[in-house]
C-alpha positions in Angstrom: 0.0 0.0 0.0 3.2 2.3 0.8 4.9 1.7 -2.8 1.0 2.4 -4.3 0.7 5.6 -2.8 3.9 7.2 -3.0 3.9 6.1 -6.8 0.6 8.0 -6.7 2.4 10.8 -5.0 4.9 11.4 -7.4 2.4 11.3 -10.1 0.6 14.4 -8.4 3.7 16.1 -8.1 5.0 15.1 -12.0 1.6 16.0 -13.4 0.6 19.2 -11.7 4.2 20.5 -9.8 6.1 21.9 -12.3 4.0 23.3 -14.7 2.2 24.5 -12.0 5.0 26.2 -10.4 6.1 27.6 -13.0 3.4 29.5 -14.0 2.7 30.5 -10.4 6.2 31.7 -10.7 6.0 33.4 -14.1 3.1 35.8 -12.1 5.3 39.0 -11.5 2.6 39.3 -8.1 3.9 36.1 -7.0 7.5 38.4 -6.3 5.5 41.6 -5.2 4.3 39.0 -2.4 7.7 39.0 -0.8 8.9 41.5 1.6 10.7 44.1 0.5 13.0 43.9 -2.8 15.7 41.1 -1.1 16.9 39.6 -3.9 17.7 36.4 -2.0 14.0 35.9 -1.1 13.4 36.2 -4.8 15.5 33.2 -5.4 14.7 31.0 -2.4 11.1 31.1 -3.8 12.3 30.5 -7.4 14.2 27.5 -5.6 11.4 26.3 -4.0 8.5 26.3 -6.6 11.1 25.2 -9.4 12.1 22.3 -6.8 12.6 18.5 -8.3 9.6 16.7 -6.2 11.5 13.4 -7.5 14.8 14.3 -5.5 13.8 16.2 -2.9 16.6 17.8 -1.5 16.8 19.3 2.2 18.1 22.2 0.7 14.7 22.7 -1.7 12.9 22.4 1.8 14.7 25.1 3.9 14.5 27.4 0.0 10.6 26.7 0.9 10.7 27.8 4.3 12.8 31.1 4.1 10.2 31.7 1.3 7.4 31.5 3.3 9.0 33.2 6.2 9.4 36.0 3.5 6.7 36.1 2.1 4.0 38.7 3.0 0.7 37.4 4.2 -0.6 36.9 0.9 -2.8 33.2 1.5 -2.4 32.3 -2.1 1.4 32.5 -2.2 1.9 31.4 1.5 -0.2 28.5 0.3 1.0 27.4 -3.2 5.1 27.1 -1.0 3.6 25.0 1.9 2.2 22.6 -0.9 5.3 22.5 -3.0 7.0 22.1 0.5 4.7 19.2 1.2 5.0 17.6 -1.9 9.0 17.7 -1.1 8.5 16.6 2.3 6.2 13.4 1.0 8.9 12.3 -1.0 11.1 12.5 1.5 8.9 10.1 3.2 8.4 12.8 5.9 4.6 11.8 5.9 3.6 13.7 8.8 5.6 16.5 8.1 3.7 16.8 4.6 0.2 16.3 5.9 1.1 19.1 7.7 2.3 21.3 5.1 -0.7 20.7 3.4 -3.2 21.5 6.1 -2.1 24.2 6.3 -2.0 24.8 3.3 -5.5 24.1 2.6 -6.7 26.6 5.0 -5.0 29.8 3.6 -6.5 28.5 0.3 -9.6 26.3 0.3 -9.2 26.5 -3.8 -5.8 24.7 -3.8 -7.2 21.5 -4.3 -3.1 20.2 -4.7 -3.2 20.6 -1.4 -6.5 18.7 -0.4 -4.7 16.4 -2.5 -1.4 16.1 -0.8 -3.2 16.1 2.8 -5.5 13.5 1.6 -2.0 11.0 0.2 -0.4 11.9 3.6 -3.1 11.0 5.9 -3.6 7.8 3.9 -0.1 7.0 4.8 -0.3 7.8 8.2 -3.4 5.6 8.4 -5.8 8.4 8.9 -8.2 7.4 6.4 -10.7 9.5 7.8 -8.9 12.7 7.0 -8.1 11.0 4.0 -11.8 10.5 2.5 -12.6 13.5 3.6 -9.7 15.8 1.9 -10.3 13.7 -1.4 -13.8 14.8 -0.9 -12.7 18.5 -0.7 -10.9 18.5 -4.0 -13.2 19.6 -7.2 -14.6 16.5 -9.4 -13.6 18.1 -12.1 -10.2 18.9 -14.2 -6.6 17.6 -14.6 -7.0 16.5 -9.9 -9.9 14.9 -10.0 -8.8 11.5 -11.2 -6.4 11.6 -8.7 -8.6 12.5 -6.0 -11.5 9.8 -7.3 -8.3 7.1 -7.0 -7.6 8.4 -3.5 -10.8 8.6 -2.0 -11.1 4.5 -3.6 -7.8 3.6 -1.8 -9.0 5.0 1.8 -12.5 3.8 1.3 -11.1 0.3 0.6 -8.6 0.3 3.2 -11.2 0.8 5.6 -13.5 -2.3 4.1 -16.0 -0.6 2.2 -15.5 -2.3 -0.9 -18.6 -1.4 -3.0 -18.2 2.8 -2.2 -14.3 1.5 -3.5 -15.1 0.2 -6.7 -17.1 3.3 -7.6 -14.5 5.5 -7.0 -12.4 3.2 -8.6 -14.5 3.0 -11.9 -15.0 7.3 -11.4 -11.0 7.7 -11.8 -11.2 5.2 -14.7 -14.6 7.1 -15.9 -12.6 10.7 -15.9 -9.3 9.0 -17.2 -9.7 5.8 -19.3 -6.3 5.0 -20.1 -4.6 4.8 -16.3 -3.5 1.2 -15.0 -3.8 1.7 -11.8 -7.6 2.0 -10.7 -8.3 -0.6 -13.6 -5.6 -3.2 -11.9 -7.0 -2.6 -8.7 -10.6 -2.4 -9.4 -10.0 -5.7 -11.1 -8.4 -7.1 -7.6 -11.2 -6.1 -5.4 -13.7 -7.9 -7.5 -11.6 -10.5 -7.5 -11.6 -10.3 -3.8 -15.0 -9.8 -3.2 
């Protein structure tokens, strides 16, 4: 379940982190957003939404955290470099690290469904399916998340024995994208085990 879902992890972070970051980046407010004109804040949050979520270094993380220490309290900003923080830290296998990353997250900005996301992957690691079902549930049904979100929301509520709610979250992220292995393989399992 572990390999599953940080496989599933990565994907989030390959198919939505740096495209995403880099045209949160591109935003010339995204700078304005820092205090003052340092030009090492600048870089710490180019650094840290321009990270590699596949080798997550420690020194992407602390680029993430003087960002956000320097950032002014603008929610969307302060909440686009805890998620690319998280997304580090979940690679990292610092589970509960990320989940709280992006909580927090989530709350500065109930629109960044990445982060509903990210929360939803940690908890699930951290056994908290719960939280899990209940951040996949958070996360729009709609665009390039909510496949992921329909396979997440399958893993927790099969992990916690309800296998028919499963398979019809499993057949949703099939429904919303047709050509991806994963719910189709383990669709096919839990009908096989059921």
């Amino acid at each position: 379940m572990r390999s599953v879902l940080s496989t599933t992890c990565l994907a989030i972070a390959l198919a939505s982190g740096s495209a995403h970051a880099n045209e949160v980046f591109s935003d010339a407010s995204v700078s304005s957003g820092l205090s003052g004109v340092d030009a090492r804040a600048v870089k710490n949050l180019q650094n840290c939404l321009e990270a590699d979520t596949e080798v997550a270094s420690s020194r992407s993380i602390r680029a993430c955290t003087k960002a956000y220490q320097a950032s002014i309290p603008s929610y969307d900003l302060r909440s686009e470099i805890l998620t690319r923080r998280g997304l580090l830290q979940f690679s990292n296998g610092k589970f509960d690290k990320a989940a709280y990353d992006f909580k927090k997250a989530s709350k500065l900005s109930a629109d960044n469904n990445l982060a509903n996301l990210g929360y939803g992957f940690a908890a699930l690691m951290e056994n908290d399916t719960q939280s899990a079902k209940a951040k996949f549930r958070d996360c729009d049904d709609h665009g390039k998340l909510a496949p992921l979100a329909a396979y997440g929301l399958a893993l927790a509520l099969e992990q916690d024995g309800e296998t028919r709610e499963a398979a019809q979250a499993y057949q949703r992220a099939l429904d919303l994208k047709p050509d991806w292995a994963a719910p189709r393989e383990n669709l096919a399992n839990l009908k096989l085990n059921t």
